[in-house]
C-alpha positions as CSV (number, residue, x, y, z in Angstrom):
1,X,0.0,0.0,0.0
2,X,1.3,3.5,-0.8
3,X,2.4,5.6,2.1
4,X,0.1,8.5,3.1
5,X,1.7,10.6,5.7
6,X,-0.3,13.0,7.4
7,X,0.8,15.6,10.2
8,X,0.0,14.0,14.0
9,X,-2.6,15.2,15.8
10,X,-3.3,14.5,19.5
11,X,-7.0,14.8,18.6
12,X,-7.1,12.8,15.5
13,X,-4.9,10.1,16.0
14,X,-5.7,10.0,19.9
15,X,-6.6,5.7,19.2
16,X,-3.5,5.8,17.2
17,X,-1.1,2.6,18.2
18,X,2.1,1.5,16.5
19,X,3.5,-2.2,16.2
20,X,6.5,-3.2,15.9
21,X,8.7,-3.8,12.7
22,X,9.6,-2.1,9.3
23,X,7.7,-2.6,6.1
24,X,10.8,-3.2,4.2
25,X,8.9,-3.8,0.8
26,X,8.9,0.1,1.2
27,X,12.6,0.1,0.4
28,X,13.1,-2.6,-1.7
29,X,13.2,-0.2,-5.2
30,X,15.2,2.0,-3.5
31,X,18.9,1.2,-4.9
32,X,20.6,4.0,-2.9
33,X,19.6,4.7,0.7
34,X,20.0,8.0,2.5
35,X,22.5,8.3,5.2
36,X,23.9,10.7,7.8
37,X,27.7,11.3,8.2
38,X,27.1,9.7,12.0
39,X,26.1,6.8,10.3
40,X,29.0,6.6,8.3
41,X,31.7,4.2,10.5
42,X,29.2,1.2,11.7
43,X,28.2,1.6,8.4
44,X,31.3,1.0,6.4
45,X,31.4,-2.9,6.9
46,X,27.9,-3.2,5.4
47,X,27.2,-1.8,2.2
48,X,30.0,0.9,-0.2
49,X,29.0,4.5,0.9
50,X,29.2,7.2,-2.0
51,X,27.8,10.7,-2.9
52,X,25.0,11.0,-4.9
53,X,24.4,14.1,-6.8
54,X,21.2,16.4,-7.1
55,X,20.9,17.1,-10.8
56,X,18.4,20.1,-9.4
57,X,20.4,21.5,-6.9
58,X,23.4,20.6,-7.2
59,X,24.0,19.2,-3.6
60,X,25.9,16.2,-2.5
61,X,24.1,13.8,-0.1
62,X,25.6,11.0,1.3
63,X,23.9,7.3,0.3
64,X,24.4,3.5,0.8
65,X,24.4,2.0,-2.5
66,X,22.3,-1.2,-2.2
67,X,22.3,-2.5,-6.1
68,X,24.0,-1.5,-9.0
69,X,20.9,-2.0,-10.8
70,X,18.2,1.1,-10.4
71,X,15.1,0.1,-9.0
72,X,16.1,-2.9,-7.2
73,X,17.6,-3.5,-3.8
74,X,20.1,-6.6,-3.1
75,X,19.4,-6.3,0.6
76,X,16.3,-7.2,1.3
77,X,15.2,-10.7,1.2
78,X,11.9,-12.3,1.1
79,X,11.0,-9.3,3.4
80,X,13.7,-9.3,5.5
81,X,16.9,-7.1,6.2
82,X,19.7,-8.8,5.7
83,X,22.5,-7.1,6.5
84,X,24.0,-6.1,10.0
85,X,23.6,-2.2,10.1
86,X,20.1,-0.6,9.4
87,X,20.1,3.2,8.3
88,X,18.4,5.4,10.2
89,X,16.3,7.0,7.2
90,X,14.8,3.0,7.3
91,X,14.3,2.9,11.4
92,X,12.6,6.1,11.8
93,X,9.7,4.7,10.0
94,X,6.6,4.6,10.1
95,X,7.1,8.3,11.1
96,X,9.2,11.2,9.4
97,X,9.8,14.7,10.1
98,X,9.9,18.3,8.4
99,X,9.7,22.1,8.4
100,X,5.5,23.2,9.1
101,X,4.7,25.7,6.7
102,X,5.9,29.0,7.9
103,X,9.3,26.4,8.2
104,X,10.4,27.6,11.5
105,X,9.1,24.4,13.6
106,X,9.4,20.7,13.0
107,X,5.9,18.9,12.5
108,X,5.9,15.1,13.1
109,X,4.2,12.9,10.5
110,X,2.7,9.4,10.6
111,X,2.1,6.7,7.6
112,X,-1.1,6.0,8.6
113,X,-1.5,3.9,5.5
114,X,1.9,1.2,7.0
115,X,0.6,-1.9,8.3
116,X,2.3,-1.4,11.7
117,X,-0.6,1.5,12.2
118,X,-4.0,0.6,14.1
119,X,-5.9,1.6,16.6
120,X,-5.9,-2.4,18.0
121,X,-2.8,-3.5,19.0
122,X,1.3,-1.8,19.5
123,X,2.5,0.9,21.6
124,X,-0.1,3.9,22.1
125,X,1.0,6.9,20.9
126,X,-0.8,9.5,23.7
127,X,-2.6,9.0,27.0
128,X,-6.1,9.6,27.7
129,X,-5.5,12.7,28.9
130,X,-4.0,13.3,24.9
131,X,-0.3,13.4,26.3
132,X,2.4,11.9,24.6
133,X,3.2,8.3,25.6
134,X,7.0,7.5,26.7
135,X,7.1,5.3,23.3
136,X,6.3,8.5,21.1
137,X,8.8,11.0,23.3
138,X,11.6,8.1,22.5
139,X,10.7,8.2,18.6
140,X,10.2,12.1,19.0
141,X,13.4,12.1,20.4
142,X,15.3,10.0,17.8
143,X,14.0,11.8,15.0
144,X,14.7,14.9,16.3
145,X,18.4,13.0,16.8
146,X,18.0,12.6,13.4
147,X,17.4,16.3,12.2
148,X,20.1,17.4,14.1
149,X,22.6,14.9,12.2
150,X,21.5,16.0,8.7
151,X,22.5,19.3,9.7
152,X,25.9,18.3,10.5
153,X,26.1,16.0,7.2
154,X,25.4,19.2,5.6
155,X,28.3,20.7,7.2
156,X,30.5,17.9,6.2
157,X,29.9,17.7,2.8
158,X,31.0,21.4,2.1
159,X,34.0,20.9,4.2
160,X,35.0,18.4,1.5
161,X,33.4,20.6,-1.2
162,X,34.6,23.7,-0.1
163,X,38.3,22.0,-0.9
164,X,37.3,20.4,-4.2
165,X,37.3,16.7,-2.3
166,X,34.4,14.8,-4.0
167,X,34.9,14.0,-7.7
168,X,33.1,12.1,-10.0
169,X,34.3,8.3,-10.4
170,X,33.4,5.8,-12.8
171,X,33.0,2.3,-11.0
172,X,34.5,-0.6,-13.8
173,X,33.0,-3.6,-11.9
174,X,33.5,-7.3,-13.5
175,X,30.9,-9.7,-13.2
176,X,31.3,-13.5,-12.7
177,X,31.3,-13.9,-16.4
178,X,34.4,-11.6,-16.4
179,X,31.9,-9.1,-17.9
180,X,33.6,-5.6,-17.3
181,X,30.7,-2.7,-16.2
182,X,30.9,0.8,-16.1
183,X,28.6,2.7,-13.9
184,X,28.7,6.7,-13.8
185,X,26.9,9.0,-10.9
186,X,29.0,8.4,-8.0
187,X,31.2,11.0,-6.4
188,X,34.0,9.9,-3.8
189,X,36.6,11.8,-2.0
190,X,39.9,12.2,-4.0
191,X,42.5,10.5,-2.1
192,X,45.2,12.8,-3.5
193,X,43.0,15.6,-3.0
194,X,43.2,14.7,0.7
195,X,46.8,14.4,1.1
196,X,47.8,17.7,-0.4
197,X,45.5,19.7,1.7
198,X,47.9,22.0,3.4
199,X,48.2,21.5,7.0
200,X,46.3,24.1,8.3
201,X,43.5,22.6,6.7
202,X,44.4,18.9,7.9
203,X,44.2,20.4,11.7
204,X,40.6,21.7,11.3
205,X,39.4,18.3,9.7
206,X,40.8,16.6,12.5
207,X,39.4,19.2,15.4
208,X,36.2,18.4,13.4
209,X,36.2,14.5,13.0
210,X,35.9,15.0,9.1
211,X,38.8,12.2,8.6
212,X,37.1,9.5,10.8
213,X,34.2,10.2,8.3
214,X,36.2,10.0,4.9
215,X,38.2,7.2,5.8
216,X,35.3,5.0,6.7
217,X,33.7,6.2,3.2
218,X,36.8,4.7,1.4
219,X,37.1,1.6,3.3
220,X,33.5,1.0,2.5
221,X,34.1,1.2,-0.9
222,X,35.5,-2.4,-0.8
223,X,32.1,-3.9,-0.6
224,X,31.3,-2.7,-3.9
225,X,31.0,-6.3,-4.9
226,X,28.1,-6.8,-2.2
227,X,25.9,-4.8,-4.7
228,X,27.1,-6.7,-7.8
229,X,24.5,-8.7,-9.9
């Protein structure tokens, strides 16, 4: 069923319970997967992280590739997960977050269409008394863990933009056949671009934890053949 998210409402949704789980048939078109720079180290020995880029806007954002192939997700298996680390994007469901419309507060929305929503069984979502329940604060409180780490990945990425850092790549991949494959769209830090920073620059991204990030990000990019067909 198609996602509907709709702002939540004390009022409205006052029956409103949530099961536990993840529709992961949500994801499973969904070759590259969103992720925050915080995300970036556990996340390294799971799947190749890259940078996608906005053809729009131009801006870099950070993704797990999970297939080569557009449209299709080598991750998830007969409905499961199967790999160890889970992005955030995934776990915050069936909730998600943005600006209200005079964008100066974050409203809270619900999938009120996921099959882990009812008003039968699950974790209630406020008390009688139209409060919110200590399993809501908790997801309130991750999401709003989550906001505050797309701001830093924001600041990341033109830390390594502001020096030039992410270039495009082409990844030559050879199948089992010994088929050699070409596939463009992917950005990665420049490894020689890194080492020639000058030093005063190499003391900030240190101060600021940027290596720790990039490092991981070119380790991960060893699992490339996890995503192979």
């Amino acid at each position: 069923m198609t996602a509907q998210y709709v702002p939540l409402n004390n009022g409205v949704h006052k029956n409103l319970k949530v099961k536990a789980g993840i529709d992961f048939s949500d994801y499973e078109k969904m070759h590259m997967l969103p992720l925050v720079v915080q995300e970036f180290m556990p996340a390294a020995t799971s799947f190749p992280i890259i940078f996608a880029k906005n053809a729009q806007s131009g801006e870099f954002l950070p993704v797990a590739i999970s297939s080569l192939k557009p449209e299709t997700n080598r991750f998830i298996k007969d409905g499961k997960w199967t790999r160890r680390y889970l992005p955030m994007q995934m776990r915050v469901a069936p909730f998600t977050a943005g600006p209200d419309e005079q964008k100066q507060n974050v409203m809270i929305g619900i999938d009120v269409n996921s099959q882990f929503v009812n008003e039968a069984e699950g974790e209630a979502l406020f008390s009688e008394a139209g409060e919110q329940t200590e399993f809501l604060k908790s997801r309130v409180q991750f999401i709003g863990q989550l906001i505050e780490f797309r701001e830093s990945t924001k600041q990341f990425i033109k830390n390594l933009t502001d020096h030039d850092l992410l270039q495009p790549k082409t990844l030559t991949v050879t199948d089992k056949e010994g088929n050699k494959n070409n596939f463009d769209g992917i950005y990665v830090v420049d490894e020689q671009k890194l080492t020639d920073l000058s030093d005063e620059v190499k003391l900030d991204f240190v101060k600021k934890g940027v290596f720790a990030a990039v490092y991981a990000h070119l380790c991960s990019l060893n699992q490339i053949d996890l995503v192979m067909e």
